[in-house]
C-alpha positions in Angstrom: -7.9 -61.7 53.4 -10.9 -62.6 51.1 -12.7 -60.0 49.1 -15.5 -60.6 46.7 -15.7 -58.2 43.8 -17.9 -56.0 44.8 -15.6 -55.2 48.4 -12.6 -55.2 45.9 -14.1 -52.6 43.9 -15.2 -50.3 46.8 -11.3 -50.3 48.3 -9.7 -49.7 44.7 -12.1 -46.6 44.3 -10.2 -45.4 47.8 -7.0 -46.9 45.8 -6.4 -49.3 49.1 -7.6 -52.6 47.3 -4.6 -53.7 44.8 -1.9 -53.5 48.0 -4.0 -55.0 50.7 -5.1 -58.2 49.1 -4.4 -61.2 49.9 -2.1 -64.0 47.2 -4.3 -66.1 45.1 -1.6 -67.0 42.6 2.4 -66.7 42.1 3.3 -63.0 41.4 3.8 -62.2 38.1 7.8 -62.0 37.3 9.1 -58.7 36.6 10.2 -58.4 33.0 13.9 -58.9 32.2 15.2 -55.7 31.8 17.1 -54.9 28.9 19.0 -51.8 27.9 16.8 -49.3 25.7 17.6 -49.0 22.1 16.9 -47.0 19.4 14.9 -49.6 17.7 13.1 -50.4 21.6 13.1 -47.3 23.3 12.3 -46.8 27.0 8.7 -46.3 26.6 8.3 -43.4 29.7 5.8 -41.6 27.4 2.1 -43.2 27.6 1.1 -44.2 31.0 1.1 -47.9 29.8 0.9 -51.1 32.2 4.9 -52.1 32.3 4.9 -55.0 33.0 2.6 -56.3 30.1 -1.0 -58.6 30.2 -0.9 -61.2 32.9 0.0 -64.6 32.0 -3.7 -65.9 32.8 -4.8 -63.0 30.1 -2.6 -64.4 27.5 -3.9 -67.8 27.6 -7.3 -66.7 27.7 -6.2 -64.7 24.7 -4.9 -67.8 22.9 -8.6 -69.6 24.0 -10.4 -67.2 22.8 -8.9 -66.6 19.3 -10.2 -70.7 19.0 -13.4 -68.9 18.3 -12.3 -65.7 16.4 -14.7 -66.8 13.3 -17.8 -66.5 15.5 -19.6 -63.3 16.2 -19.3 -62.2 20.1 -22.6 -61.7 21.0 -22.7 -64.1 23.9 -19.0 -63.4 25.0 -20.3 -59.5 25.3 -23.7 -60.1 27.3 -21.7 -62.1 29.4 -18.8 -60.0 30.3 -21.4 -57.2 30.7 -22.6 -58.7 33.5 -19.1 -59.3 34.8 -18.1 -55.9 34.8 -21.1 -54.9 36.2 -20.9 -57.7 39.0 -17.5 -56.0 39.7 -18.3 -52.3 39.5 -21.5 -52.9 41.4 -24.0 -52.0 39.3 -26.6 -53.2 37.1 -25.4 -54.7 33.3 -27.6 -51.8 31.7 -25.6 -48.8 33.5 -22.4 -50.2 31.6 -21.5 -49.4 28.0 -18.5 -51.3 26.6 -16.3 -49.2 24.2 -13.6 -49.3 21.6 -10.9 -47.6 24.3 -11.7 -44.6 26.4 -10.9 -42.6 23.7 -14.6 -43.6 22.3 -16.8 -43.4 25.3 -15.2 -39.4 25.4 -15.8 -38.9 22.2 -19.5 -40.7 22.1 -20.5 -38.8 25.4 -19.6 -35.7 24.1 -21.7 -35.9 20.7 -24.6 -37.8 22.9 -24.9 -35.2 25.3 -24.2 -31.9 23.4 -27.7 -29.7 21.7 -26.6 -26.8 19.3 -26.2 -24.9 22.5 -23.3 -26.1 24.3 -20.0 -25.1 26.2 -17.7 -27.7 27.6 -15.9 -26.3 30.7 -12.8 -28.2 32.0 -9.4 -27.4 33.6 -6.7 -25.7 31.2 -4.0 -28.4 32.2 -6.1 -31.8 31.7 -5.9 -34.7 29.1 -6.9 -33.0 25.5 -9.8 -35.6 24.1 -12.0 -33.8 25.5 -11.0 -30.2 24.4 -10.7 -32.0 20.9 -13.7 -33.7 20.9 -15.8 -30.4 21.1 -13.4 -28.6 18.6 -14.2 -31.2 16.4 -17.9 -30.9 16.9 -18.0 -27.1 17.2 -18.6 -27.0 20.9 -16.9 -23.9 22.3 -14.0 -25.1 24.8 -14.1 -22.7 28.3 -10.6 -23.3 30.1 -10.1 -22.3 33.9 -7.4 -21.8 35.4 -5.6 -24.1 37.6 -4.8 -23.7 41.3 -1.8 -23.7 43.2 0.9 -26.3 42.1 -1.3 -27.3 38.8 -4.5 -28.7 41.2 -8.0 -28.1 39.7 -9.9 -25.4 41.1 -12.9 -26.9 41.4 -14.6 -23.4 43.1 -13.2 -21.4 39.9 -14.7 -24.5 37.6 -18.7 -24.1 39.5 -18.4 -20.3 39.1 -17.8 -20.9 35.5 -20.0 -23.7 34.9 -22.8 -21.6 36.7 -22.6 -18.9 34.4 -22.4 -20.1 31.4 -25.2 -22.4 32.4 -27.5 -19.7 31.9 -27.3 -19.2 28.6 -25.9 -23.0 27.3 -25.7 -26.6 28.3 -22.3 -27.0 30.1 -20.3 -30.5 29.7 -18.1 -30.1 32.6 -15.0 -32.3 31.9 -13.1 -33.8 34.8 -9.8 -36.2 34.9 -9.4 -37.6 38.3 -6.5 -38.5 39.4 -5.5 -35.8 36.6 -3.8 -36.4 33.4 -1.1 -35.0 33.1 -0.4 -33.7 36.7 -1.0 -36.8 38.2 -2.8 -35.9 41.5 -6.6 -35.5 42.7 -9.1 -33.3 42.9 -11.0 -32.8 46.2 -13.4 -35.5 46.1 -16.2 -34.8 48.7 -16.3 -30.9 46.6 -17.0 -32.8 43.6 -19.9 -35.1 45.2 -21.3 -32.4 46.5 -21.3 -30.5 43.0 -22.9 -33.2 41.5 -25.4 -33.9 43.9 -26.8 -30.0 43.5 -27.6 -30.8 40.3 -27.0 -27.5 38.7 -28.9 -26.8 35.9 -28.4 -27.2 32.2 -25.4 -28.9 33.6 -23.9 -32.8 32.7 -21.1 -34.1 34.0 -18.3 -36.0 32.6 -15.8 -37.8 34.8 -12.8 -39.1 33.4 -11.5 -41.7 36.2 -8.7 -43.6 33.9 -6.2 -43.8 36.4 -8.0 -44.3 39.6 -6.6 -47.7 40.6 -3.4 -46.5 41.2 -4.3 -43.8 43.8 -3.5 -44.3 47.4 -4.8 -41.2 49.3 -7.8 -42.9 51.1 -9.9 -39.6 51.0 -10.5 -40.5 46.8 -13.9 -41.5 46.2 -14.9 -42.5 42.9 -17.7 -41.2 41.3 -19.4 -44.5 40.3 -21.1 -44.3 43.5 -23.2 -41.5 42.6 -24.5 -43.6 39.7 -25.2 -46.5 42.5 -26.8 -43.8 44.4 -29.1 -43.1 41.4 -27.9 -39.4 40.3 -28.0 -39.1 36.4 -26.6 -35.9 35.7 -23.1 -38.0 35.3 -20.8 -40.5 33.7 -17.9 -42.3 34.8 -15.5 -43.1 31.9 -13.3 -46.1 32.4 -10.2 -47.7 31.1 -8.6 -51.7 30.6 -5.6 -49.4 28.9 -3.8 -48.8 32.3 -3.4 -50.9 35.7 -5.1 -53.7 33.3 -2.4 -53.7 31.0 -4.3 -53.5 27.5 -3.5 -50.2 26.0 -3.4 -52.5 22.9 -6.3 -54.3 23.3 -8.7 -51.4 23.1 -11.6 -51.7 25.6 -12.8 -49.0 27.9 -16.4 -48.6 29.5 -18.7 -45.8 30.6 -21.1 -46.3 33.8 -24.2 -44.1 34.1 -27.5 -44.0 34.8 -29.8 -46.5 31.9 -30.7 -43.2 30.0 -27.6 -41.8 30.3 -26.0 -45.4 28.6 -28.6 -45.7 25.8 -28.2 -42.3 24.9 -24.5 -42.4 24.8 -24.9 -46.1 23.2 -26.5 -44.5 20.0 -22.9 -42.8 19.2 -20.5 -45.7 19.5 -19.5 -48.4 16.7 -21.5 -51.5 17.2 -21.0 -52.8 21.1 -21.7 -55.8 20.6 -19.1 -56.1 18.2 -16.0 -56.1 20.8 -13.2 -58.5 20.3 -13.4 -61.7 21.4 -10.1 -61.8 22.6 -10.2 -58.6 24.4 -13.4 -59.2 26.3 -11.1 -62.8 27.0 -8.3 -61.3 28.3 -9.9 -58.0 29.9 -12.4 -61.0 32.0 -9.3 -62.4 33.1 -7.8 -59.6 34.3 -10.8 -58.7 36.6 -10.2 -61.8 38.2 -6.8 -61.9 38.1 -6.3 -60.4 42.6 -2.6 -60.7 42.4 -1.9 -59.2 38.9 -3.5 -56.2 39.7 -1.8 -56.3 43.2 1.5 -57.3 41.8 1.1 -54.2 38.9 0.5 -51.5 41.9 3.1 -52.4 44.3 5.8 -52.3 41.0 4.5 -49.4 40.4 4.4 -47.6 43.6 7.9 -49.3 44.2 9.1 -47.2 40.9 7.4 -44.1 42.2 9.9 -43.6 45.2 12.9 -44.9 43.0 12.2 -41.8 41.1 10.9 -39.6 44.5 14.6 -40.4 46.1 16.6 -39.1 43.1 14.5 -36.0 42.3 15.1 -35.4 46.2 18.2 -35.9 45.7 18.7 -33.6 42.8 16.6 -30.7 44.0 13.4 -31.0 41.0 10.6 -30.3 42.2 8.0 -32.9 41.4 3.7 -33.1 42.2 3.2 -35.9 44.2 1.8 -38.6 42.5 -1.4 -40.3 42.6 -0.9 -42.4 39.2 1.3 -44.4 37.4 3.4 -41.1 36.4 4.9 -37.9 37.8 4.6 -34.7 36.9 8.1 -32.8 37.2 9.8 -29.2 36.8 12.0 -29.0 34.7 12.5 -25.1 35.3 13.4 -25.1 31.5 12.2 -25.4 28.3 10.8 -29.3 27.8 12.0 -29.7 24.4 16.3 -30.0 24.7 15.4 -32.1 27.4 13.5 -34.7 25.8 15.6 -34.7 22.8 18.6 -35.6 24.9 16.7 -38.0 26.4 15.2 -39.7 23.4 19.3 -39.8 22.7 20.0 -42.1 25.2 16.9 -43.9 23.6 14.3 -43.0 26.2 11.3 -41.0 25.1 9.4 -38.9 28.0 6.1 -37.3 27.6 5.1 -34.8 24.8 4.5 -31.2 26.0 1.5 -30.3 28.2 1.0 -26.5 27.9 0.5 -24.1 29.3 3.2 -26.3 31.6 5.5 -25.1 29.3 8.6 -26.1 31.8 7.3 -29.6 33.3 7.9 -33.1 32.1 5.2 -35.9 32.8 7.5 -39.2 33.3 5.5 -42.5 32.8 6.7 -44.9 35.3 8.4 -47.9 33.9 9.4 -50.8 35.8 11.4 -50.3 39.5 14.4 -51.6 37.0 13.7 -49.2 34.3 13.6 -46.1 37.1 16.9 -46.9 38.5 18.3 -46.4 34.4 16.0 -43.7 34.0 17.5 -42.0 37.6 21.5 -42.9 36.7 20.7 -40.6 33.3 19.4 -38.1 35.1 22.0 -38.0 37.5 24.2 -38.0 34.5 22.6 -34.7 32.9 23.1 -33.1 35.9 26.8 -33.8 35.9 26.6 -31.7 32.2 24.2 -28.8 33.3 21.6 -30.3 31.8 18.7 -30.3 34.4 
């Protein structure tokens, strides 16, 4: 099966594309796994790529840092257009950024007046939450739904009110962070496209090339469809296997771009290595196919053991699960970070639930044999 890039990027917004296409190279070799450490812990803490940058993105790296004493003005116009090519839409509704972290931070302080209130979830990823704290933007947090899901009708009703008095920055992670699973997709189209007033809309969508539940629609097609009330925040940090690197991307509308654009460090000023490595990870079919199947593979090494052992877990839409603890987080991550494996940081008010990155399949079946082994003490 053939796909260009613009078909590719319609079937990973459904989260079908990275397991149904077809080989173009030799599948990336699983790392060798070696027994954590104290000095190389089992990273199951920040919802990195496990199996590390492609081999192709290495040597691009290795080209590219030839030319490390030249400014990367070409090398930016011309991965613009790449991306763009590949998110199917036009160079000038993309805005290249030092991480996600920066496009967050830069929509927040582009879009905000004196008069603002930024409405999100109460269990979501915290940049945003800081962001506005930072900026003295009051924070409005709604309550979640059944089994941590975002209620989006509880999030309109209070988006709507507070609309009538302030501009509303309605934050949205989807898949979430840290619960791992999706929000309703069609209720969120449909949100958008009512274009409430005083209302702007900020969609965080860093993990949505690992989902798999077909009704997921990404919000980028909203922007295609010429709505500019929005903006799609992007990442290189996860499936792409960059968290180091430090490149992430917002997609709007032109105005929505330039106005964002006048808040972030210098974008023509990416790395040269970077824009090297993320280019050849765009066009890289079986790394990106290779990196979901090994991490849907780890997904139900971990499923079968929590089965097994009676935790209840969310099911997972992203490259970590969310899991009940029914007890305090803390002893548990300390005896973990013991056997030299550090799990996620608490995630309140989930006072009693662990997110667990997903290593490597090889890494799981460790992770699963100490679990097993802290329930032969009592200890979960």
């Amino acid at each position: 099966m053939t796909l260009n890039r613009r078909q590719l990027f319609r079937l990973v917004g459904a989260g079908a594309a990275l397991s149904s296409l077809g080989t173009t190279a030799a599948v990336a070799a699983q790392p060798k796994f070696v027994e954590p450490t104290a000095q190389k812990p089992m990273l199951l803490c920040f919802n990195e790529n496990p199996l590390g940058m492609s081999e192709k993105a290495k040597e691009a790296i290795a080209k590219a840092a030839m030319y490390g004493s030249r400014y990367p003005f070409a090398q930016v116009i011309a991965f613009k257009k790449d991306l763009a090519k590949f998110m199917d839409v036009k160079p000038d509704e993309v805005l290249l950024t030092h991480g996600s972290a920066e496009a967050i931070r830069a929509t927040i302080e582009a879009e905000a007046t004196k008069n603002t209130v930024l409405v999100q979830p109460e269990l979501t990823y915290g940049d945003g939450a800081d962001v506005a704290k930072r900026n003295n933007i009051l924070v409005k947090n709604v309550k979640m739904g059944p089994d941590w899901s975002i209620d989006l009708a509880a999030l309109r009703k209070v988006a709507a009110a507070e609309a009538k008095k302030h501009r509303v920055l309605v934050y949205l992670v989807n898949p979430n962070n840290p619960t791992s699973t999706i929000a309703d997709s069609n209720e969120i189209f449909n949100w958008i496209k009512s274009q409430p007033k005083n209302t702007f809309f900020i969609l965080d969508e860093a993990y949505a090339e690992f989902v798999n539940d077909p009704s997921f629609k990404s919000c980028c097609e909203l922007v295609r469809q010429g709505f500019d009330n929005l903006v799609v925040l992007k990442t290189f940090s996860k499936i792409f296997a960059m968290a180091g690197m430090r490149l992430g991307y917002a997609v709007g509308d032109v105005k929505v771009i330039n106005k964002i654009r006048d808040h972030v460090a210098y974008e023509v000023m990416m790395n040269q290595t970077t824009l090297a490595a993320a280019l050849s990870e765009l066009n890289d079919k079986e790394f990106l196919k290779e990196s979901k199947e090994s991490n849907d593979e780890a997904r139900e090494i971990l499923y079968k053991a929590l089965k097994e052992l009676n935790i209840p877990y969310l099911p997972s839409q992203t490259n970590f699960v969310f899991i009940d603890l029914k007890a305090p987080l803390k002893p548990f991550a300390d005896r973990m970070k013991a056997e030299h494996i550090l799990v996620g940081r608490p995630f309140p008010p989930a006072v009693q639930w662990c997110r667990i990155s997903l290593g490597t399949p090889a890494e799981m079946r460790y992770f699963v044999e100490k679990l097993k082994e802290f329930r032969q003490k009592g200890w979960v």
